[in-house]
C-alpha positions in Angstrom: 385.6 10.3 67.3 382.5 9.7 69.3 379.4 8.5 67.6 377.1 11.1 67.1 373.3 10.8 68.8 370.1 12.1 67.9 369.1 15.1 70.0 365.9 14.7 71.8 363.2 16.9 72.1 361.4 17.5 75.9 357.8 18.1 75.0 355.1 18.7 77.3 350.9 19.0 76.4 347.7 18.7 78.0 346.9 15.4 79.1 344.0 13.4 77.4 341.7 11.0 78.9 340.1 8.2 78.0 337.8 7.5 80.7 339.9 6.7 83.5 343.2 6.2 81.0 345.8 8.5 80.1 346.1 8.6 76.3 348.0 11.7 75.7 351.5 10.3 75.4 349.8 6.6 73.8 348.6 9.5 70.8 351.8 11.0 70.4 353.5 7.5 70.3 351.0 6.5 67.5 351.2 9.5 65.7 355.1 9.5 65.6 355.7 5.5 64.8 358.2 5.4 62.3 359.1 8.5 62.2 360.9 9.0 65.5 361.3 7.3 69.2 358.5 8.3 71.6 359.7 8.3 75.3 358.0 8.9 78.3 359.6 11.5 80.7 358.9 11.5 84.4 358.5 14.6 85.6 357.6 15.1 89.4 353.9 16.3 90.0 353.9 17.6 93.6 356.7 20.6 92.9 355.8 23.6 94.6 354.6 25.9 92.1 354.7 29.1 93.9 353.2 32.1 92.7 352.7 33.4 89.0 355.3 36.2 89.3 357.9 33.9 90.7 357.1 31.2 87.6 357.8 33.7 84.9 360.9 35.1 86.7 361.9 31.7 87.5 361.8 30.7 83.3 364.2 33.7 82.5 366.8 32.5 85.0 366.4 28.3 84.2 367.0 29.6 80.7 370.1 31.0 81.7 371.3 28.1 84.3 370.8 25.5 81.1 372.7 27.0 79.0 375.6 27.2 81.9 375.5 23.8 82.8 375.5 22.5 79.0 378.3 24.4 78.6 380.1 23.6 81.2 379.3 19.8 80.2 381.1 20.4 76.9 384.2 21.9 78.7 384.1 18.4 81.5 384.2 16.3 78.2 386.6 18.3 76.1 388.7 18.6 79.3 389.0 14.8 79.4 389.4 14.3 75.7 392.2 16.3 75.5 393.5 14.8 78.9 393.5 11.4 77.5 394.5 12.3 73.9 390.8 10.9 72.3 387.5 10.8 72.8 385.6 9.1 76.0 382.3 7.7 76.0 380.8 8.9 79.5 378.1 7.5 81.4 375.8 8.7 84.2 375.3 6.4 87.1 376.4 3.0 85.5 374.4 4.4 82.3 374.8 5.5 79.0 373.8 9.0 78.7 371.0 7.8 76.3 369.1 5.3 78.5 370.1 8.2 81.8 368.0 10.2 79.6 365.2 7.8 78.8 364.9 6.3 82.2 365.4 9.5 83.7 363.8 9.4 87.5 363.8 12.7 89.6 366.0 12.1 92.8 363.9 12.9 95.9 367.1 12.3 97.8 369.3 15.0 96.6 366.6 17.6 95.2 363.4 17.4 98.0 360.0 18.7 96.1 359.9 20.3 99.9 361.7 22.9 98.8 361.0 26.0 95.9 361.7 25.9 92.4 364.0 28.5 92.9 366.1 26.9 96.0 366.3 23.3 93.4 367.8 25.8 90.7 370.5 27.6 92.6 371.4 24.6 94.3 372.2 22.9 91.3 373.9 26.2 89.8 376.3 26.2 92.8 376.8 22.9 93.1 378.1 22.9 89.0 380.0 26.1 89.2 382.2 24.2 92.2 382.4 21.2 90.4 383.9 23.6 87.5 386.5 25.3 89.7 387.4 22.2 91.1 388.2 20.4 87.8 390.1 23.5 86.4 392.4 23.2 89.7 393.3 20.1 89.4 393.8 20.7 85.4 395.9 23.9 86.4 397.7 22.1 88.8 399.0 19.4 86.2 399.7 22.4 83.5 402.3 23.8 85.7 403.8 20.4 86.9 404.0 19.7 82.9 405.3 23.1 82.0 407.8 22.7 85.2 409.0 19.3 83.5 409.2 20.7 79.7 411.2 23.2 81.1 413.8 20.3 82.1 413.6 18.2 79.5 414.7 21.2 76.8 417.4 22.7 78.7 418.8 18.7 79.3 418.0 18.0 75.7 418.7 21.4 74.8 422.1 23.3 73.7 425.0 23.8 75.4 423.2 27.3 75.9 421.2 25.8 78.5 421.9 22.6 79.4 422.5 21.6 82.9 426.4 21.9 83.5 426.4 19.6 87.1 426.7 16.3 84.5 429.2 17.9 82.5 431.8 19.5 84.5 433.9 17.7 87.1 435.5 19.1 90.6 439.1 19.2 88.7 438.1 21.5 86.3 437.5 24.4 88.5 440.9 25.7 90.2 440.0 26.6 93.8 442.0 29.6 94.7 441.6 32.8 96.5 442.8 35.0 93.9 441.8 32.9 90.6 438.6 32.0 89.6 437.0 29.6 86.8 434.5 30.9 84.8 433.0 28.9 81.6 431.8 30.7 78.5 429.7 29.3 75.5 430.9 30.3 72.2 429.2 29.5 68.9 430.9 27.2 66.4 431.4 30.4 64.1 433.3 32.5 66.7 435.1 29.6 68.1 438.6 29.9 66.2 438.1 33.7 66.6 438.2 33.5 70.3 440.8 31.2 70.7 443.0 33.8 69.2 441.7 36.7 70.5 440.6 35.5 74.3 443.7 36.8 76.1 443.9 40.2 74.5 440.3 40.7 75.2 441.0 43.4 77.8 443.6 45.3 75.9 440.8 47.3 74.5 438.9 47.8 77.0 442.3 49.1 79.4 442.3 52.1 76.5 438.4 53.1 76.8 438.6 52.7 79.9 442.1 55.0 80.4 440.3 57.5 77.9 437.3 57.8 79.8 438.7 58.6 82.4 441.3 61.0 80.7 438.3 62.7 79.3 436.2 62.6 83.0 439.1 64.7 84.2 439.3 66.9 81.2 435.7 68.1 81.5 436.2 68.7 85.7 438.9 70.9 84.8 437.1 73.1 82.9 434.5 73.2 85.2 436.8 74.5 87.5 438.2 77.0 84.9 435.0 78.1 84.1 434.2 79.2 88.2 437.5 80.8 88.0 437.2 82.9 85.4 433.7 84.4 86.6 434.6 83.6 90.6 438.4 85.3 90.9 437.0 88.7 88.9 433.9 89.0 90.9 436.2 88.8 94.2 438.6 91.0 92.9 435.8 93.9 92.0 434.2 93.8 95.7 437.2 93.6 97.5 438.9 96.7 95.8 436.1 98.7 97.2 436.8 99.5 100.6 433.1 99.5 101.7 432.8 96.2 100.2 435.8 94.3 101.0 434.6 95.4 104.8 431.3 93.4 104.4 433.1 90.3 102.7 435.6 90.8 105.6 432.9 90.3 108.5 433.7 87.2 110.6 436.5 86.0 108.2 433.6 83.2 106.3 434.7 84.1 102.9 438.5 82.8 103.1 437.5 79.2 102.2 435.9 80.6 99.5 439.0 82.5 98.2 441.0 79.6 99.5 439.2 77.3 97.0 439.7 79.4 93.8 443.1 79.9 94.6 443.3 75.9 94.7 441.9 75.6 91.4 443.5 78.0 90.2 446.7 76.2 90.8 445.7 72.8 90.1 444.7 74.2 86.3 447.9 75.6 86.4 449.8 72.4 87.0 447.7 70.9 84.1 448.7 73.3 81.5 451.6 72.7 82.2 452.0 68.7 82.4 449.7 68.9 78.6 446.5 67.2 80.7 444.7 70.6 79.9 444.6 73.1 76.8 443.8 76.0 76.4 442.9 78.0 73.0 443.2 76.0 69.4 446.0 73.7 68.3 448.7 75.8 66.1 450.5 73.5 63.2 451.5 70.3 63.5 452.6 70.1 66.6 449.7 69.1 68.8 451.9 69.8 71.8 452.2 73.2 71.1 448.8 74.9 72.3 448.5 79.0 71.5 448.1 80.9 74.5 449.3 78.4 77.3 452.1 80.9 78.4 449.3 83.4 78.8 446.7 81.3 80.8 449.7 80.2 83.0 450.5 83.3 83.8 446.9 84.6 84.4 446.4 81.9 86.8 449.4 82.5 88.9 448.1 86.1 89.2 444.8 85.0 90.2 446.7 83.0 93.5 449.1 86.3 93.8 445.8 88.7 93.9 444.2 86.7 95.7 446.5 86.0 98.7 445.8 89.3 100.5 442.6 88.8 100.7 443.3 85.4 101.8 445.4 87.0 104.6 442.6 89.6 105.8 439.8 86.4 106.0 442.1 84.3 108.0 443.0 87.2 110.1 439.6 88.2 110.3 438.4 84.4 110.9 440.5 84.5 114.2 440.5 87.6 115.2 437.8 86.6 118.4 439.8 84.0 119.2 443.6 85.9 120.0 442.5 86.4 124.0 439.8 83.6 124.9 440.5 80.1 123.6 437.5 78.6 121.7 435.7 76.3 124.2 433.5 74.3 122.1 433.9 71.7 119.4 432.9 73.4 116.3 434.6 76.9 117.4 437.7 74.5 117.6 437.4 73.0 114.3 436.8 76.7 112.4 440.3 77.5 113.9 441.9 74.3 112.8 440.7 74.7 109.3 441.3 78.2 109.0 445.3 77.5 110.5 445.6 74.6 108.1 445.0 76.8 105.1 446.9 79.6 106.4 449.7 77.0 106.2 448.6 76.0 103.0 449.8 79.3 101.3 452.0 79.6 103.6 450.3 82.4 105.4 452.2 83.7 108.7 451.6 85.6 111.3 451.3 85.8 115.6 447.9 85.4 115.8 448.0 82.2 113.9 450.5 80.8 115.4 448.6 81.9 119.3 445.3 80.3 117.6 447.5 77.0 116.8 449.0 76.6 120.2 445.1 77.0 121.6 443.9 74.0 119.4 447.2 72.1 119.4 445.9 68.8 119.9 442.4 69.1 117.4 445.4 70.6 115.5 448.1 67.6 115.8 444.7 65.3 114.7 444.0 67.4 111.8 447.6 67.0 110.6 447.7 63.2 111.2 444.7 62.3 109.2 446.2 64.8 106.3 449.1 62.9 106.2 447.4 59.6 106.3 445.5 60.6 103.3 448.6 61.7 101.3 450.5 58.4 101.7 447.3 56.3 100.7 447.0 58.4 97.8 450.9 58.6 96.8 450.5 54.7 96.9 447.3 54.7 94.6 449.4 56.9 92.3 452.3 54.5 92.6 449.8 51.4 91.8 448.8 53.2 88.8 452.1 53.3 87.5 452.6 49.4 88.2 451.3 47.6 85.1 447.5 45.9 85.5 447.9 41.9 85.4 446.1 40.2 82.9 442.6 39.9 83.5 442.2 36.3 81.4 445.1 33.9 82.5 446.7 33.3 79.1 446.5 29.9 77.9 443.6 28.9 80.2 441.1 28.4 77.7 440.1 24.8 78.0 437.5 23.3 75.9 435.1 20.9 77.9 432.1 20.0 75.5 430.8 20.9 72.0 428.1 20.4 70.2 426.8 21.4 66.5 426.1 24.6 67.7 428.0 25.8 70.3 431.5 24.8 72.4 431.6 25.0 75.9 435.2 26.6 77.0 436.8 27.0 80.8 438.7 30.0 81.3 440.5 31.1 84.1 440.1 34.9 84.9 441.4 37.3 88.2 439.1 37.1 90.6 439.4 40.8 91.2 438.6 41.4 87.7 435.9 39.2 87.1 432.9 42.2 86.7 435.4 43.3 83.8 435.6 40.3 82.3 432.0 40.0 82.5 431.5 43.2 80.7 433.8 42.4 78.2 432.1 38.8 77.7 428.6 40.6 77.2 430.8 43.0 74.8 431.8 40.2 72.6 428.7 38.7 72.6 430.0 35.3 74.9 427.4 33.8 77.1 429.2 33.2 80.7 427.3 29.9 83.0 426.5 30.9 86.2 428.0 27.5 87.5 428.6 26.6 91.1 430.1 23.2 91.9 428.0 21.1 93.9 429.0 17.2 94.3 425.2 15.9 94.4 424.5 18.4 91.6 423.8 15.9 89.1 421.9 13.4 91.5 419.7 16.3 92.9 418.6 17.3 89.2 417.8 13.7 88.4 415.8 13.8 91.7 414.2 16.4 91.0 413.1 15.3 87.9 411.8 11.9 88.7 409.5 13.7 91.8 407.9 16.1 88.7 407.1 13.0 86.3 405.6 11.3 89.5 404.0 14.8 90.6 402.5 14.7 86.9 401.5 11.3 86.9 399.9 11.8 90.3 398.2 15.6 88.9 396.8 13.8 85.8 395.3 10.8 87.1 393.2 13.2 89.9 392.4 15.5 86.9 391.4 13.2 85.1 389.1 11.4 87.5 387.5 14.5 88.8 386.5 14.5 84.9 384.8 11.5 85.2 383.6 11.7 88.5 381.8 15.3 88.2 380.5 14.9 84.6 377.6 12.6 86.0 376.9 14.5 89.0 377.1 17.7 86.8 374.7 15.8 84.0 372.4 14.7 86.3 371.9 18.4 87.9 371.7 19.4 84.3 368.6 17.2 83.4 367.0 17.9 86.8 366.8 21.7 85.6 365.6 20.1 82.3 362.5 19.3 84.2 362.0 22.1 86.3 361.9 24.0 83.4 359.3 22.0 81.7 357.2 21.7 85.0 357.6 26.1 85.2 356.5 26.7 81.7 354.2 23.7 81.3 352.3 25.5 84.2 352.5 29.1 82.4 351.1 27.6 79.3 348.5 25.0 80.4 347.5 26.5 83.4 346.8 24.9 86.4 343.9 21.8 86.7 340.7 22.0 87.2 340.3 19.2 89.6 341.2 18.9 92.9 342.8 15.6 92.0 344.8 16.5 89.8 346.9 19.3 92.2 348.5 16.2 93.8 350.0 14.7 90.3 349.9 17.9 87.8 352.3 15.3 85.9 351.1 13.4 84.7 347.3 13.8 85.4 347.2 17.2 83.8 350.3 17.5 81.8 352.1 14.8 79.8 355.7 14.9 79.0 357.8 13.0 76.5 360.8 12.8 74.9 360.8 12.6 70.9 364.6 11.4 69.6 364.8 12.5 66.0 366.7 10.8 63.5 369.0 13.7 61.2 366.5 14.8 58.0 363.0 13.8 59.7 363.2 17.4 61.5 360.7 18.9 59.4 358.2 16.4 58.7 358.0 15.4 63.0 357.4 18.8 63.5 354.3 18.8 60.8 352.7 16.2 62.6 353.3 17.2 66.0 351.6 21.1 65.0 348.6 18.9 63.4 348.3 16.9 66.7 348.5 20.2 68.6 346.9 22.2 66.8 344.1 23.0 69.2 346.9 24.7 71.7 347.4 27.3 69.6 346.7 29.6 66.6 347.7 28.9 63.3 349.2 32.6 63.0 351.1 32.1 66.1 352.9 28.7 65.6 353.4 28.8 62.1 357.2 29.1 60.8 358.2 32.3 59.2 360.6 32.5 56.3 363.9 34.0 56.2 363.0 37.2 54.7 359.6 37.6 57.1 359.7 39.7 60.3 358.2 37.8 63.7 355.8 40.5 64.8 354.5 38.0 67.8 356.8 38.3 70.3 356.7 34.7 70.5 359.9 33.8 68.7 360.7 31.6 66.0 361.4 28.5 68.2 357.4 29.0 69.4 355.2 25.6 69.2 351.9 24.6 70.6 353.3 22.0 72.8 356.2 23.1 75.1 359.5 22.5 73.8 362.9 22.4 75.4 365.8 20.6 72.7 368.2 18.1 74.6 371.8 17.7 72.3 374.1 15.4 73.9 376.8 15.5 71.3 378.1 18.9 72.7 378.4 17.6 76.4 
């Protein structure tokens, strides 16, 4: 922990003469012996002063640049400390802070008395805000190097969870094939007999929801469709028994695909019934089989086709009715007579003008046909794949165990490369964590690369972190006790006024005003300050400087840190 120092005070009064001597800080010095350390501080006497209303604005502002920069000092050293793990003693151009302070001479070089007040303050506020955002790049820069390189070191010191699989698993280990794949799960210790056992039935379960799902997707499209056809084959049925009606629906043949696709339904529900896919009214007994009024939807639905059919007959007819003397000469007119010839077929629907309409679009016709066909023999060999048992999904026996540790095992497991989504689903199911792992030769050479370029990276981040630290605390520092004196010169002018002399305009400091710095020792606070108001006391009224209790409201407007003498606190143990 770093030593702690006595704060100084920066205190300015009217100068006294003696004769042609300057006694006013030789006074304070005498007054003080023994009690504290009496300084003199050099503060320039040719600054521009500008006008009164730029002074007091000027105050508010320095007030609020001080406290910036001393702040900003404290988060320099703290930055440091915690860089380096302790606490740094830092100087100021080949100086303790201490004797910077004591010996403290204005720089003409960097801050020119040429220029205003003002311009000497926001140049230094600038000038410490970049030094700020430079140090917290670099310092943000080396976080995420460091946060890169923790990242490493736990997964490669971490569990089998997350450590890097390129130093555990070799080339051999990975079956190359086009239809099998290796894929390696992490199981905890406490699951790890259970999966041995249970690995290659795994997808047994999941076959069954997956078979009942779709059982039950089917189910609820089928009585979809038996819904539409009980409102759809009615509603057709009442229009087209009024003669009036049925001539409207009639009018250029549209409405047969319409009829056409109830009548499908209507069979397909049919064939559903009957093969037990689809049930109709409640379960009677114990036969589950055995569904009441099956018969009687059978029978209803083959009606529906049978009373339907005329109507059917009368669309088509109507559909292609424009078509039995002039051939359809355009590609859409051709493809309405196709469709409405295929589905004439479909019921098996006869007639001369269909069979004059076919011989008009034979060749859209013979296409039509083809792709039908082509459709039924892919999906007669879908159906016959269904009927074909699945292969396993998990190759049985292939579970191969590669590393352990007190947490977890790490197994191989070969798997069907066609089925590997499944097997995912069903890893995430059982709660198995599955490596995203792909087999690169200079895997394990690349990590270690990889990780010697961030330690160097983080070597390299902290050293320029770190030296920005104790490059920019002095230049910071030293724009810090340049607005120490700016402010004293601003409100040593307010309070003091300006000389009477002509003389004296050239060297306001020290000719006019004297300032000094009083260091403190801890517990001689109060009794300094007694002297100092008795030496002062002249400067001010009693009423105004004198210290008000806790309990007592400061009806001034002065403030409680208020003195005859100006007074600006220096603490060096928070920067």
């Amino acid at each position: 922990m770093a030593k702690r120092i006595d704060p100084y005070w920066l205190v300015a009064f009217p100068q006294e003469h003696k004769g042609n001597q300057r006694i006013g800080l030789q006074k304070l010095m005498d007054a003080l012996r023994g009690y504290a350390k009496v300084t003199k501080f050099e503060v320039p006497g040719n600054l521009k002063i500008g006008t009164l209303d730029s002074l007091m604005s000027l105050t508010e502002s320095l007030s609020k640049v001080d406290s910036l920069i001393a702040l900003t000092l404290g988060k320099v050293a703290k930055t440091l400390e915690e860089l380096l793990g302790k606490a740094t003693e830092l100087g100021v151009e080949n100086m303790t802070k201490t004797r910077y302070v004591e010996s403290f001479q204005w720089s003409f070089v960097k801050f020119k008395t040429s220029s205003s007040l003002q311009e000497i303050t926001e140049g230094i506020e600038t000038d410490v805000k970049k030094y700020e955002a430079d140090i917290k790049g670099r310092v943000s820069t080396l976080n995420e190097v460091t946060q890169t390189l923790d990242g490493i070191e736990r997964t490669d010191n971490g569990t089998l969870l997350v450590r890097p699989l390129a130093p555990i698993i070799k080339k051999v280990e990975l079956y190359p094939s086009p239809s099998l794949e290796v894929i390696f799960v992490v199981v905890s210790q406490k699951k790890k007999e259970s999966f041995l056992e249970t690995y290659e039935t795994m997808e047994v379960g999941y076959k069954k929801r997956r078979e009942q799902k779709k059982l039950e997707e089917g189910r609820i499209k089928l009585d979809s469709e038996r819904v539409e056809v009980e409102k759809g084959v009615p509603s057709l049925i009442s229009q087209a028994s009024d003669p009036e009606k049925r001539g409207v629906m009639l009018q250029g043949g549209a409405v047969y695909k319409h009829v056409a696709d109830l009548m499908r339904k209507s069979r397909t529900l049919t064939k559903a019934i009957q093969d037990g896919r689809f049930s109709v009214g409640k379960s009677k007994g114990d036969d589950e089989k055995h569904v009441v009024g099956r018969t009687e939807a059978v029978t209803k639905l083959k009606s529906n086709v049978d009373q339907l059919k005329p109507l059917l007959i009368d669309a088509i007819d109507a559909k292609l009715s424009p078509y039995e003397s002039q051939a359809p000469n355009t590609s859409g007119a051709k493809r309405a007579v196709v469709d409405a010839v295929l589905t004439a077929e479909e019921f098996e629907i006869k007639s001369e003008r269909i069979n004059a309409c076919r011989k008009m679009v034979m060749k859209e016709y013979q296409a039509a046909q083809a792709k039908i066909e082509k459709h039924n023999r892919e999906l007669q060999r879908t159906q016959e794949k269904k009927k074909i048992d699945e292969p396993p999904y998990i190759v049985p026996g292939s579970a191969n165990l590669i590393k352990e540790d007190d947490e977890y095992s790490l197994f191989s497991m070969v798997i069907m490369r066609k089925f590997k989504d499944e097997v995912l689903k069903l890893c995430r199911e059982k709660r198995l964590t599955v490596r995203a792992y792909k087999y690169d030769a200079e895997g394990e050479k690349k990590h270690h690369k990889k990780k010697q370029q961030l330690i160097a990276e983080k070597k390299k981040s902290f050293n320029h972190a770190q030296l920005k630290c104790r490059h920019l605390y002095p230049e910071i520092f030293v724009g810090w006790m340049h607005v120490k004196a700016v402010r004293c010169f601003a409100e040593s002018i307010l309070r003091f006024g300006l000389p009477k002399r002509n003389e004296d305009f050239k060297m306001i400091f020290p000719n006019h005003i004297q300032a000094a710095l009083v260091q403190v020792p801890s517990g001689r606070e109060d009794h300094v300050r007694k002297i100092m108001a008795k030496l002062y006391s002249g400067l001010a009224s009693e009423e105004v400087t004198r210290q008000l209790d806790a309990s007592e409201t400061d009806y001034s407007g002065f403030g409680a840190d208020f003195y005859p003498y100006v007074y600006l606190p220096i603490d060096l143990n928070h920067s």
